[in-house]
PyMOL commands that place a pseudoatom at each C-alpha (Angstrom):
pseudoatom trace, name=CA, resn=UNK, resi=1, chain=A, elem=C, hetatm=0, pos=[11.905, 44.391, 7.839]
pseudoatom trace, name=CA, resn=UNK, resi=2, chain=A, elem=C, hetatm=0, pos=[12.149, 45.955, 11.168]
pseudoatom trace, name=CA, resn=UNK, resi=3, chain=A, elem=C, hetatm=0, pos=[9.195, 45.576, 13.995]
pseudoatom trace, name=CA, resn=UNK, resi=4, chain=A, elem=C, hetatm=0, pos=[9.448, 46.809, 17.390]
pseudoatom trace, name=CA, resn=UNK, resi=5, chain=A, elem=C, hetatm=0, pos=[7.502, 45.839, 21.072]
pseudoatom trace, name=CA, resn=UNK, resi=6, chain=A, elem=C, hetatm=0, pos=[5.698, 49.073, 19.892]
pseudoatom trace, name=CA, resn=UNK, resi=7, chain=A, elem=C, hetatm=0, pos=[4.339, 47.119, 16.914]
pseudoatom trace, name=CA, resn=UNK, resi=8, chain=A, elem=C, hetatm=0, pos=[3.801, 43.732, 18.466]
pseudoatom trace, name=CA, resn=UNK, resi=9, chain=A, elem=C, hetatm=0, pos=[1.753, 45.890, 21.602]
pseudoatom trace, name=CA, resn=UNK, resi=10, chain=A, elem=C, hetatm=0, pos=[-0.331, 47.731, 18.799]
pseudoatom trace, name=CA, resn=UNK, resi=11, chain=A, elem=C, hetatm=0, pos=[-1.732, 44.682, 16.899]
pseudoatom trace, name=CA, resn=UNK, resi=12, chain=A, elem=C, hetatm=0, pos=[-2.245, 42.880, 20.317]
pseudoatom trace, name=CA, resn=UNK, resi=13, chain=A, elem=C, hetatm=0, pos=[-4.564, 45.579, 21.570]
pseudoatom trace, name=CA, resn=UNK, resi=14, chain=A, elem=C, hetatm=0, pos=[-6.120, 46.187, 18.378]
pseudoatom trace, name=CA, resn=UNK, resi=15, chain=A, elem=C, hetatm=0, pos=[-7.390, 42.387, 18.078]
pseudoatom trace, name=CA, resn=UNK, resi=16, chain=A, elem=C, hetatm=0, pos=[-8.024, 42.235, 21.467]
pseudoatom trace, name=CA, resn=UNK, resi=17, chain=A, elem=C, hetatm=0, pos=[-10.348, 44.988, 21.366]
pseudoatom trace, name=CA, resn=UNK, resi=18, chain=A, elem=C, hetatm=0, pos=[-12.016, 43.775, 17.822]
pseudoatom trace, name=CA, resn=UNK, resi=19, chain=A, elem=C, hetatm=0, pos=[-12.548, 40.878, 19.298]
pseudoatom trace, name=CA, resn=UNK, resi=20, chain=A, elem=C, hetatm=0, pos=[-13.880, 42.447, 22.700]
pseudoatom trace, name=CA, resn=UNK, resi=21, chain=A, elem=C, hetatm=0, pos=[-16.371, 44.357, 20.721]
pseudoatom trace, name=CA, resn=UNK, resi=22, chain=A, elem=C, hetatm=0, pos=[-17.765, 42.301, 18.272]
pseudoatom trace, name=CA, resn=UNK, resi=23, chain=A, elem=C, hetatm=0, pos=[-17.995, 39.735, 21.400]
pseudoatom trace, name=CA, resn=UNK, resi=24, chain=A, elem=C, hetatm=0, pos=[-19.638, 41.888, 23.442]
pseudoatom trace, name=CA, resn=UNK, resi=25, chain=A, elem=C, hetatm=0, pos=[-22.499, 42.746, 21.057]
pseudoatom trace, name=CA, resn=UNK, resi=26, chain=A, elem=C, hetatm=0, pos=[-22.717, 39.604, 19.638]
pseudoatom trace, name=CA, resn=UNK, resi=27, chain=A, elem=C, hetatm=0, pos=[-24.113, 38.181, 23.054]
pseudoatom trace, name=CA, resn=UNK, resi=28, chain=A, elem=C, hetatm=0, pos=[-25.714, 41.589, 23.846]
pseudoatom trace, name=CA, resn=UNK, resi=29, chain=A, elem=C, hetatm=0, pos=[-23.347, 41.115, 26.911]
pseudoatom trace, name=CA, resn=UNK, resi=30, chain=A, elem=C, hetatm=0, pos=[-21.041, 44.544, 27.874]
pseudoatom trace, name=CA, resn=UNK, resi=31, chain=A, elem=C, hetatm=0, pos=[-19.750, 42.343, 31.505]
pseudoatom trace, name=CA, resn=UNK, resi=32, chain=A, elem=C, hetatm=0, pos=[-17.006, 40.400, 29.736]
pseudoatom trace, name=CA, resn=UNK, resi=33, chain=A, elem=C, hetatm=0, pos=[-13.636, 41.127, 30.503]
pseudoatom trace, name=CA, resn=UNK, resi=34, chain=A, elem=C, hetatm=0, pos=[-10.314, 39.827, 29.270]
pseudoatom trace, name=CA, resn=UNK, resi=35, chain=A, elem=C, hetatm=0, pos=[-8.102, 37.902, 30.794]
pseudoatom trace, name=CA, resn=UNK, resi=36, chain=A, elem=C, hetatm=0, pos=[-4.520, 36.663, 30.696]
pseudoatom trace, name=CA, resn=UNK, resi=37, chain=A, elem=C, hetatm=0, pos=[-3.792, 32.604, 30.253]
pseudoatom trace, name=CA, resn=UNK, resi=38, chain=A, elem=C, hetatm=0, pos=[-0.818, 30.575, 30.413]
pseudoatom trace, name=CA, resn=UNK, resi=39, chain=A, elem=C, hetatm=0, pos=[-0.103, 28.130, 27.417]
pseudoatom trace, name=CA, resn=UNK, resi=40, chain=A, elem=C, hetatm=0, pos=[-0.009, 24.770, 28.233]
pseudoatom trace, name=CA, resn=UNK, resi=41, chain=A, elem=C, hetatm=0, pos=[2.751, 22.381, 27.235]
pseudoatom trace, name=CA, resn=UNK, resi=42, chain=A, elem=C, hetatm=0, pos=[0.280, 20.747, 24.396]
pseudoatom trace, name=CA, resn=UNK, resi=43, chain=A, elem=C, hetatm=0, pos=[-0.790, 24.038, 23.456]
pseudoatom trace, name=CA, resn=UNK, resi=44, chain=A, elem=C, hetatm=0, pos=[-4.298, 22.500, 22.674]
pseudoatom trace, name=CA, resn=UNK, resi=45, chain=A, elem=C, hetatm=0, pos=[-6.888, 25.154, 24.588]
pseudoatom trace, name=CA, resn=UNK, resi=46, chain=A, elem=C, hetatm=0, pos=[-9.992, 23.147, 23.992]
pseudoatom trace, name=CA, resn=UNK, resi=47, chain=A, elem=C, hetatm=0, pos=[-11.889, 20.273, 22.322]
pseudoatom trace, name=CA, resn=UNK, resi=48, chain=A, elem=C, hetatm=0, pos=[-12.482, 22.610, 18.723]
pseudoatom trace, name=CA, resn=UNK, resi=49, chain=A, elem=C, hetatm=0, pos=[-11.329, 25.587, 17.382]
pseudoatom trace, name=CA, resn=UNK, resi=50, chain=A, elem=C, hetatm=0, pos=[-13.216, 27.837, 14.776]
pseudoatom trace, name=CA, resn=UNK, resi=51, chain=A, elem=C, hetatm=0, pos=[-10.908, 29.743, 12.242]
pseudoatom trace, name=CA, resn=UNK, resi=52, chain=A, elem=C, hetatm=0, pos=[-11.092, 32.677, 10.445]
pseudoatom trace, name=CA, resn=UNK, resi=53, chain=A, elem=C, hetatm=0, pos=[-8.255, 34.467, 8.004]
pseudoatom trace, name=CA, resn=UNK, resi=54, chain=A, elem=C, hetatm=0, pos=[-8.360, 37.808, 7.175]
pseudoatom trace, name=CA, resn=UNK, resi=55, chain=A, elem=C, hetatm=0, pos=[-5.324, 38.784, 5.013]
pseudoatom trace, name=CA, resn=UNK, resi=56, chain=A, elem=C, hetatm=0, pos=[-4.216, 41.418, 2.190]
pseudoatom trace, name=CA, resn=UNK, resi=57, chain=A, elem=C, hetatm=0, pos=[-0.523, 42.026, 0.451]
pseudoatom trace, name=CA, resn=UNK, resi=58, chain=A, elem=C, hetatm=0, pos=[0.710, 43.646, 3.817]
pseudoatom trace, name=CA, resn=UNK, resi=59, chain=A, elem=C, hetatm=0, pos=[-0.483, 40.961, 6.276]
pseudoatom trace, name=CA, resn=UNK, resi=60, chain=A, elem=C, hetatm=0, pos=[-1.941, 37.747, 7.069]
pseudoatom trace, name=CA, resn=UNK, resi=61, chain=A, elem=C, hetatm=0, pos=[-4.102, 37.426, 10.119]
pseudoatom trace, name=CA, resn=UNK, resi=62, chain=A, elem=C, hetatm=0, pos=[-5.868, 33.628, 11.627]
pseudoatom trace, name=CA, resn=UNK, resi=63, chain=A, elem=C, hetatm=0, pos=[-7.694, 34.241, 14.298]
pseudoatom trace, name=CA, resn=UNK, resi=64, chain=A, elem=C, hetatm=0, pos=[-9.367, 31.819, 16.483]
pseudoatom trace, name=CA, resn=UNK, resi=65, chain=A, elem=C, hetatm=0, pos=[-11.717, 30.578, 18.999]
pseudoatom trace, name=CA, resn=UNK, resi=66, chain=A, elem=C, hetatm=0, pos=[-10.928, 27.412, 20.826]
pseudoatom trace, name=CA, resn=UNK, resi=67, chain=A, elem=C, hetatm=0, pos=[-14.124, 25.736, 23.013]
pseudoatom trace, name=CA, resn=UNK, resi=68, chain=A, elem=C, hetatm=0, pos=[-15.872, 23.201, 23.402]
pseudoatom trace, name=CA, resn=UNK, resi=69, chain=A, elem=C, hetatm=0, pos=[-19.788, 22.373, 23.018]
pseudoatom trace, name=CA, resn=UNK, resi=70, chain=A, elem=C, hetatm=0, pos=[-20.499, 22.349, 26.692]
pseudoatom trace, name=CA, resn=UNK, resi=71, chain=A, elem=C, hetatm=0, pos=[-18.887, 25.696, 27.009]
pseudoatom trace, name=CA, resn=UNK, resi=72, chain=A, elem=C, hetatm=0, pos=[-21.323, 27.088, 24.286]
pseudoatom trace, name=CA, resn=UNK, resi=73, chain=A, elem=C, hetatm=0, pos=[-24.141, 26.102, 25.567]
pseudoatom trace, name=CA, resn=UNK, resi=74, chain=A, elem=C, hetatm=0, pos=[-23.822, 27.496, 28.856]
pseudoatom trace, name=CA, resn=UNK, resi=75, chain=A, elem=C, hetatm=0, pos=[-22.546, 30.659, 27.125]
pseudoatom trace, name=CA, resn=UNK, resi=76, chain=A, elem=C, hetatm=0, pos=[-25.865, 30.559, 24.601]
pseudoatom trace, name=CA, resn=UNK, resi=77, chain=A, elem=C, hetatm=0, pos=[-28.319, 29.458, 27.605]
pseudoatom trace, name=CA, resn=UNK, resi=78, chain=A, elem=C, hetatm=0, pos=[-26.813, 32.460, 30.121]
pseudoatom trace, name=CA, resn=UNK, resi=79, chain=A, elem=C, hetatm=0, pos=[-26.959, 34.933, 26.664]
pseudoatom trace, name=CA, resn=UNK, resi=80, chain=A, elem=C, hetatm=0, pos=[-29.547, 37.786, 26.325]
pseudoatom trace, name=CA, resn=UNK, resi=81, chain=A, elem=C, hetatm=0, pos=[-29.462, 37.001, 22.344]
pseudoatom trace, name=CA, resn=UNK, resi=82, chain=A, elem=C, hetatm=0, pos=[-31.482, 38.234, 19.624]
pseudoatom trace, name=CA, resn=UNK, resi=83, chain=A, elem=C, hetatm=0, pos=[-33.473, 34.718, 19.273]
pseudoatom trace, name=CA, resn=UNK, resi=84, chain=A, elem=C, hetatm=0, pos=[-31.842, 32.578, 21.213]
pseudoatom trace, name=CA, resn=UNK, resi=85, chain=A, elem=C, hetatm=0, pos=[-34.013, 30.115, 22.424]
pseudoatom trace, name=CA, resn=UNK, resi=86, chain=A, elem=C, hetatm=0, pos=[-32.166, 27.372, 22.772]
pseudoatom trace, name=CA, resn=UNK, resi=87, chain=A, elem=C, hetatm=0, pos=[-29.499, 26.371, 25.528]
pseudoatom trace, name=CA, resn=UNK, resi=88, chain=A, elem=C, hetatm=0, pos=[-28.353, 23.043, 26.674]
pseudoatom trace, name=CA, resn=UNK, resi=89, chain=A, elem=C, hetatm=0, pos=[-30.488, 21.478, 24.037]
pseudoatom trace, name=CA, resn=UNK, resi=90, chain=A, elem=C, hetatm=0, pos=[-27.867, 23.080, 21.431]
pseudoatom trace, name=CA, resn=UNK, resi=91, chain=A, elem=C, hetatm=0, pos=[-26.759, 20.550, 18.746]
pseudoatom trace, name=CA, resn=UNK, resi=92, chain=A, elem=C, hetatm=0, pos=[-23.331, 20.122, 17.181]
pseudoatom trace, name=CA, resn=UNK, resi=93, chain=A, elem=C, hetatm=0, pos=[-23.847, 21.649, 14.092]
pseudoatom trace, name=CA, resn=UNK, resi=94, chain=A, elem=C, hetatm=0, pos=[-25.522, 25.285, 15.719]
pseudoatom trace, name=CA, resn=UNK, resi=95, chain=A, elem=C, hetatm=0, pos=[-22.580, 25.226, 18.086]
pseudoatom trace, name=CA, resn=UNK, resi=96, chain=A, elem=C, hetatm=0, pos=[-20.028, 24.967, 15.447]
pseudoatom trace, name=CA, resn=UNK, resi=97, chain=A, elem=C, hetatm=0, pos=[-22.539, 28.153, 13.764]
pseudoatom trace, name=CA, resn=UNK, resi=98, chain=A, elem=C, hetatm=0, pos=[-22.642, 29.965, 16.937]
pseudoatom trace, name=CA, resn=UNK, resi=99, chain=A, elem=C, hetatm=0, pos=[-18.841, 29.948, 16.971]
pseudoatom trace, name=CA, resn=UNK, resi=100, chain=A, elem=C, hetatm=0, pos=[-17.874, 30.502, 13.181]
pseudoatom trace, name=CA, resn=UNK, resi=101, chain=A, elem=C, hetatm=0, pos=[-20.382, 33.563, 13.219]
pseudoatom trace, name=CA, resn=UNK, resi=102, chain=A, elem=C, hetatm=0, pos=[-18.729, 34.941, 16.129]
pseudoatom trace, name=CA, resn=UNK, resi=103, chain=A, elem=C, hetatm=0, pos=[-15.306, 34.764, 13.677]
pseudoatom trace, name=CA, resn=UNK, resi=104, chain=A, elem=C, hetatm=0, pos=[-16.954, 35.705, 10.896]
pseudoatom trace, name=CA, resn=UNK, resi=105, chain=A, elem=C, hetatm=0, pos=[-18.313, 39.115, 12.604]
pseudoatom trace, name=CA, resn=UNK, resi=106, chain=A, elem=C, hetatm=0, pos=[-15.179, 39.895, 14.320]
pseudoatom trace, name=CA, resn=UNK, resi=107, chain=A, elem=C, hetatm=0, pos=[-13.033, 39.232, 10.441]
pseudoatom trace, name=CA, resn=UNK, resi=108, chain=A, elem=C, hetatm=0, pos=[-15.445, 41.458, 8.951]
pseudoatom trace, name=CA, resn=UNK, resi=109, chain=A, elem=C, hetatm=0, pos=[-15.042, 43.957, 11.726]
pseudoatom trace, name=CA, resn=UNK, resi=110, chain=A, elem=C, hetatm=0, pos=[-11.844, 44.067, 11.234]
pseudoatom trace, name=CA, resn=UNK, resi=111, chain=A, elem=C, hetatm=0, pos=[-11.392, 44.241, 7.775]
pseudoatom trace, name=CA, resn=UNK, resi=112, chain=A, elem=C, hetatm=0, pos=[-13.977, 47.498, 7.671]
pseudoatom trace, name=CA, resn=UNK, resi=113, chain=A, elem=C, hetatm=0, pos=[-11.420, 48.852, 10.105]
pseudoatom trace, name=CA, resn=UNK, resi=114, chain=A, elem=C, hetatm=0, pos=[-8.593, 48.180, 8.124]
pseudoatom trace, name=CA, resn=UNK, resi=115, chain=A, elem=C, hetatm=0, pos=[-10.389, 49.951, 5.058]
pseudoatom trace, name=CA, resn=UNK, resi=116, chain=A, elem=C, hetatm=0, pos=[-10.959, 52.978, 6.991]
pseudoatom trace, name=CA, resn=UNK, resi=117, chain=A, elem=C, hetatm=0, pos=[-7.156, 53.774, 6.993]
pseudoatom trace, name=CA, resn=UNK, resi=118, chain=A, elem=C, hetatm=0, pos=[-6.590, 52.214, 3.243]
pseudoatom trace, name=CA, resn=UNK, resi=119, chain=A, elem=C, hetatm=0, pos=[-5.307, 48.976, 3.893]
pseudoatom trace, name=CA, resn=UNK, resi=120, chain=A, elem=C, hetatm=0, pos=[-7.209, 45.898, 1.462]
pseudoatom trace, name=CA, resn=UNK, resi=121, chain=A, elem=C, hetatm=0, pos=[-8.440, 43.048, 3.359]
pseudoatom trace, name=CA, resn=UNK, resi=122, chain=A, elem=C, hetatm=0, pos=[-10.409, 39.790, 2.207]
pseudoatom trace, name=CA, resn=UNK, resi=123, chain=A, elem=C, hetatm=0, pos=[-11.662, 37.190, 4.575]
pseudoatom trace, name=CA, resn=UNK, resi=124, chain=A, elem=C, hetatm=0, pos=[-12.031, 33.452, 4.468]
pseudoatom trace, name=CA, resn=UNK, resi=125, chain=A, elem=C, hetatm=0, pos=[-14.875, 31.363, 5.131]
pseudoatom trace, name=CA, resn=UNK, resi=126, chain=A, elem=C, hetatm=0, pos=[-14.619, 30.392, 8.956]
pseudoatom trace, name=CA, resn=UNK, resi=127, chain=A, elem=C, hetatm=0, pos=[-14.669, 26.560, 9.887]
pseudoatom trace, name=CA, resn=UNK, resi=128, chain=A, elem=C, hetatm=0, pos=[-14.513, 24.113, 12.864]
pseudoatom trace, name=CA, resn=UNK, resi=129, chain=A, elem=C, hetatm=0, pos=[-11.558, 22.053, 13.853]
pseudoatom trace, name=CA, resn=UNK, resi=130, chain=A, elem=C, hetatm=0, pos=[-10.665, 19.575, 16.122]
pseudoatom trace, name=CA, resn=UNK, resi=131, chain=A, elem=C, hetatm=0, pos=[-8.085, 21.955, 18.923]
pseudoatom trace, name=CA, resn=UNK, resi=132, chain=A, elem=C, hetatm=0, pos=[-5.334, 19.138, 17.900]
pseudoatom trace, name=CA, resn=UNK, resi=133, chain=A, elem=C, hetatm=0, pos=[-5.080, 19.894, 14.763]
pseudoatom trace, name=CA, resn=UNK, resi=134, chain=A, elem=C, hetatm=0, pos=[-3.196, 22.648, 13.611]
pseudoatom trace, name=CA, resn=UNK, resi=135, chain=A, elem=C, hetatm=0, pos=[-4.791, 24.040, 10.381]
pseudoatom trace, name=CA, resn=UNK, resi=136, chain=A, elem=C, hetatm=0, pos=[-2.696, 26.775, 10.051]
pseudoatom trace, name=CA, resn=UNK, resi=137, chain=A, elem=C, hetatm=0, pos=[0.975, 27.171, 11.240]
pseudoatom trace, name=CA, resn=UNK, resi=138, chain=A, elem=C, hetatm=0, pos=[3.784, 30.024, 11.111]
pseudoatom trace, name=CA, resn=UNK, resi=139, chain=A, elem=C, hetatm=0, pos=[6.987, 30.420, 12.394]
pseudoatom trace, name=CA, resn=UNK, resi=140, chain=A, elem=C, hetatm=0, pos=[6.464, 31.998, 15.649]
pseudoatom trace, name=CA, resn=UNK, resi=141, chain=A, elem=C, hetatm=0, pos=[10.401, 32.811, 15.975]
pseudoatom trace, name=CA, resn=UNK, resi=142, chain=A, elem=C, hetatm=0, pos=[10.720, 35.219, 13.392]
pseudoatom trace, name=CA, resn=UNK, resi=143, chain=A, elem=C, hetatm=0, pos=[10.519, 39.141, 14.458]
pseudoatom trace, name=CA, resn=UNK, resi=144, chain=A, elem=C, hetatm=0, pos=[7.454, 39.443, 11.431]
pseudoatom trace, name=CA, resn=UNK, resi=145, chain=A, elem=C, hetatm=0, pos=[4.877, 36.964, 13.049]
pseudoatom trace, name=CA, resn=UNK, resi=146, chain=A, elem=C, hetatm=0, pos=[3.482, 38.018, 16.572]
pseudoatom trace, name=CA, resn=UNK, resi=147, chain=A, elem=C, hetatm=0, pos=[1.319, 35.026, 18.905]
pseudoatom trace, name=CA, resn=UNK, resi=148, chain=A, elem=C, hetatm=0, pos=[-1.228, 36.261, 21.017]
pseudoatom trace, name=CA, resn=UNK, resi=149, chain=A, elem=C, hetatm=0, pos=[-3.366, 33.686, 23.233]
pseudoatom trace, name=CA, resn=UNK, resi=150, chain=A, elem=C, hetatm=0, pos=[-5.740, 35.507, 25.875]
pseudoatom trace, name=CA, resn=UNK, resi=151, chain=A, elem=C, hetatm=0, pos=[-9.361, 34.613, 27.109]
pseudoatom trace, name=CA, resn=UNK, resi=152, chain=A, elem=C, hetatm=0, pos=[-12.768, 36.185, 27.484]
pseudoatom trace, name=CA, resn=UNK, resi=153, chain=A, elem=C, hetatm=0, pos=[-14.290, 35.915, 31.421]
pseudoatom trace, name=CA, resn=UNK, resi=154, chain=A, elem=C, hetatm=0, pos=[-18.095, 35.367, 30.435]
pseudoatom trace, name=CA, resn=UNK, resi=155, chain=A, elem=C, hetatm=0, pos=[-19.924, 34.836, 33.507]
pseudoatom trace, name=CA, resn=UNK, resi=156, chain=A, elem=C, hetatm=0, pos=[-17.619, 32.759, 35.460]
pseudoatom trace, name=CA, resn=UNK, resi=157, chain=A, elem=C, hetatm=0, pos=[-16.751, 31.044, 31.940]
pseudoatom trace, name=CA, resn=UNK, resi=158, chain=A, elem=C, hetatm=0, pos=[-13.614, 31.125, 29.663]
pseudoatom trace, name=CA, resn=UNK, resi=159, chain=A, elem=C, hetatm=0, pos=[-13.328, 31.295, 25.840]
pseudoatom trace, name=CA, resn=UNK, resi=160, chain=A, elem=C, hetatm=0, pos=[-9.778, 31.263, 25.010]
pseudoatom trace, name=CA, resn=UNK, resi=161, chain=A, elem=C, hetatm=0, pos=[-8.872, 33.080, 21.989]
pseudoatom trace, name=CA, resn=UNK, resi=162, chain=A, elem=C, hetatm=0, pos=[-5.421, 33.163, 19.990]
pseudoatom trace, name=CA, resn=UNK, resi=163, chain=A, elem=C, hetatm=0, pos=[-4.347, 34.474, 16.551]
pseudoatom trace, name=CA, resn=UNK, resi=164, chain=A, elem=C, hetatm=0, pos=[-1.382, 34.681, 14.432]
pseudoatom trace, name=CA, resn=UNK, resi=165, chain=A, elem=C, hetatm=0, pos=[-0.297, 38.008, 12.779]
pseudoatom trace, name=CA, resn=UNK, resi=166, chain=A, elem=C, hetatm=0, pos=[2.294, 38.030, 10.197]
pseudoatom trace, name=CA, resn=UNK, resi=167, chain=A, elem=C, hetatm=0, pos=[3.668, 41.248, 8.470]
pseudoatom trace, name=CA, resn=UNK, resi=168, chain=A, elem=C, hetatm=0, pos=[4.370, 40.398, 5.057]
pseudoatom trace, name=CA, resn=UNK, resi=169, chain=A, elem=C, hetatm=0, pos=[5.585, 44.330, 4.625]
pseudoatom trace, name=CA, resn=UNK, resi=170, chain=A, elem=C, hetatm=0, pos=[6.224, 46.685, 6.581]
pseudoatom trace, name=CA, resn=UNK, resi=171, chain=A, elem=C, hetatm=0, pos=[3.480, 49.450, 5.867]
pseudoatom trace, name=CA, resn=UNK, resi=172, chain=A, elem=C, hetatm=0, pos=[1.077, 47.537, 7.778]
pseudoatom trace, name=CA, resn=UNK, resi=173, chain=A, elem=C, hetatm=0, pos=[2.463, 48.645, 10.948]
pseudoatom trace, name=CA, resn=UNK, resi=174, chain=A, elem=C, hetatm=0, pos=[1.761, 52.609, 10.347]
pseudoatom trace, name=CA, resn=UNK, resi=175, chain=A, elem=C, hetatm=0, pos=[-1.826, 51.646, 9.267]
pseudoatom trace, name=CA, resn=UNK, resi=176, chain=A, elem=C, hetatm=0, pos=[-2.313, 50.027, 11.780]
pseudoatom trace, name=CA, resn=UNK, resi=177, chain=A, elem=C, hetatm=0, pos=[-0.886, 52.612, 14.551]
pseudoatom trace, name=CA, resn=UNK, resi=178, chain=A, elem=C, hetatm=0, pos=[-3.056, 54.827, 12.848]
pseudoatom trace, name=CA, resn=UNK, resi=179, chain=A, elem=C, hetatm=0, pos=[-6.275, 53.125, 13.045]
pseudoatom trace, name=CA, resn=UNK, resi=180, chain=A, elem=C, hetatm=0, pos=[-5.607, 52.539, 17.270]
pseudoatom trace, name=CA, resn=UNK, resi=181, chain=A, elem=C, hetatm=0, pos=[-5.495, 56.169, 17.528]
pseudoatom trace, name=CA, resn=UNK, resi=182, chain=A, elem=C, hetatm=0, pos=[-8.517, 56.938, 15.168]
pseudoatom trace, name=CA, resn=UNK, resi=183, chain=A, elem=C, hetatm=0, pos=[-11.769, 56.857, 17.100]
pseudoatom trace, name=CA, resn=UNK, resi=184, chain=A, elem=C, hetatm=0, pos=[-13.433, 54.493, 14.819]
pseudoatom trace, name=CA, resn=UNK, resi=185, chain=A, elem=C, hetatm=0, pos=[-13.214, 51.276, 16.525]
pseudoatom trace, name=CA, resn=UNK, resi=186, chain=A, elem=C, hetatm=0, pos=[-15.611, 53.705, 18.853]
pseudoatom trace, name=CA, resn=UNK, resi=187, chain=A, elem=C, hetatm=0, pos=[-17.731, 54.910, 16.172]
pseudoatom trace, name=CA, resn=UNK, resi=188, chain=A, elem=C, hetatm=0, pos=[-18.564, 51.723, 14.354]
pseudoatom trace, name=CA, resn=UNK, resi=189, chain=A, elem=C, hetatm=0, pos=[-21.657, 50.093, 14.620]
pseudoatom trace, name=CA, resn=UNK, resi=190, chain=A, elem=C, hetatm=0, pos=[-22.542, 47.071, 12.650]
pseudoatom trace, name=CA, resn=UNK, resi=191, chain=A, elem=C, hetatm=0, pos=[-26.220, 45.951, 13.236]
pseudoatom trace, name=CA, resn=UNK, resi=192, chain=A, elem=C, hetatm=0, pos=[-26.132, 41.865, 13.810]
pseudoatom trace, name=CA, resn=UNK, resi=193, chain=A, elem=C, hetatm=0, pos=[-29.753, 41.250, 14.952]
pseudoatom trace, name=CA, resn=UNK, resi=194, chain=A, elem=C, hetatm=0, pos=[-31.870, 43.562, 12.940]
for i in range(1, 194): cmd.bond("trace and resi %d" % i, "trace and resi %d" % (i + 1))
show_as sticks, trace
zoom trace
């Protein structure tokens, strides 16, 4: 199966920009921008990572948020939320929520998208990890699995994001080119707070 930079550069600025989005109106927030970050040697980002898979016959996608709680609630106490009425009083368990419904909209976003140009998506449950442990692993040296690692400037803050892609065939990759040049990722607007 042959992939080129072409391919890698398409399904880094296609998740990037799902992400973006869904981001964006999840905190009712259009000032975040994204920014570049170097790996460290321990390739831990943060304290916990929330997962999410989103995967079909062509492709298997884990994306992820890596944070920790402090992070959160600054995030949550700085938001403009629907409801959000609590900020540095945030416990555990509704940061963990915050997080995994933050993965959860951006999987579903993606998989509508993905529908749109006939490619069949399902979606896990998300969850909460420690960052050290790996839940989910691929081999990152083979030309069929692409890495991305990037964060999100919120305010002065950083929420690192990362996510696996692995072609499993190689139809994927026109479906995909074709759903960066359609306008829906534009179009689309799922109603969160309603």
């Amino acid at each position: 199966m042959e992939t080129t930079i072409h391919s890698k550069d398409t399904i880094i600025n296609l998740i990037r920009k799902v992400a973006s989005l869904r981001l964006k109106q999840y905190l009712m927030n259009s000032q975040i921008a994204i920014g570049e970050i170097s790996l460290p040697q321990s390739f831990v980002l943060d304290y916990w990572t929330a997962i999410i898979l989103v995967a079909g016959p062509t492709f298997r996608l884990t994306f992820k948020v890596h944070f920790n709680s402090k992070l959160i609630q600054n995030i949550r106490a700085d938001g403009q939320m629907s409801g959000n009425t609590t900020g540095s009083g945030s416990s555990n368990n509704e940061i963990g929520d915050f997080v995994k419904e933050y993965c959860n909209i951006t999987a579903g976003y993606l998989r509508a998208a993905l529908e749109k140009v006939g490619v069949t998506a399902g979606t896990s449950l998300p969850f909460v990890t420690r960052g050290f442990d790996h839940a989910f692993s691929v081999d990152k040296d083979t030309p069929t699995v692409f890495h991305d690692t990037w964060c999100f400037n919120i305010a002065g803050r950083k929420l690192n994001c990362s996510f696996d892609f692995e072609i499993l065939e190689s139809d994927i990759i026109k479906h995909l080119e074709l759903l960066q040049k359609s306008t829906f990722l534009d179009t689309i607007d799922i109603e969160i707070f309603k």
